[in-house]
Phi, psi and omega in degrees: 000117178308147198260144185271157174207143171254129132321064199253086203262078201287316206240123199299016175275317199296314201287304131002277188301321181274335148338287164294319171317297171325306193286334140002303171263019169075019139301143196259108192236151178257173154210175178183149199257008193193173194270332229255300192318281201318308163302330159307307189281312193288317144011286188315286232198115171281133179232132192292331180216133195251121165253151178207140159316164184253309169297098186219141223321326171270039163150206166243174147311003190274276206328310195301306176317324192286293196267026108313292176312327182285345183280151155291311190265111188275125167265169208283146184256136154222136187277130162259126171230151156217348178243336160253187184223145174327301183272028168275343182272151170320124223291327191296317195268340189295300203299321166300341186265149174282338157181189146209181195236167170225138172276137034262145155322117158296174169261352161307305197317321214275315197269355168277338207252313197275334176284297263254304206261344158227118178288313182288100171079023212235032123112000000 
């Protein structure tokens, strides 16, 4: 069974492209453009993996990060940043993500990201 992944995301060239990468890789993706939608689908729907932009129009990826944690089974988070850098956010938030990326994604970086967080069978 292909492992789910949520996708969160303003701009749909971007949210698209990572999208398609995933499914590539055999995955099963939501997508969703905001934080308060992206907490409805987490709600929702159990997911192996939540990726999210970190600006996004009702908030950040922090938000997103929050109604993940709030899930029972929390899946692992990775921050997408393209306009701050990782290392400006505070530690309190680094030590929660499972990783993050910089935009634009590569499909190595994403498939380097994906051994490291599921060793098994994760493309």
């Amino acid at each position: 069974m292909p492992r789910r992944a949520l996708v969160v995301d303003d701009d749909a060239v971007s949210r698209l492209v990572l999208s398609h990468m995933l499914r590539g890789l055999d995955w099963t993706v939501e997508q969703t453009a905001d934080s308060p939608e992206a907490a409805a689908r987490l709600n929702a729907t159990d997911f192996d993996l939540v990726i999210s932009d970190f600006q996004l129009p009702s908030g950040t990826g922090i938000d997103v990060l929050h109604a993940v944690e709030q899930c029972p089974r929390p899946a692992p988070f990775v921050l997408v940043t393209g306009i701050i850098g990782y290392s400006s956010l505070p530690t309190e938030v680094t030590g929660r993500l499972a990783g993050q990326l910089t935009k634009p994604v590569s499909s190595e970086t994403l498939r380097s990201m994906l051994r490291r967080l599921f060793p098994a069978g994760s493309g």
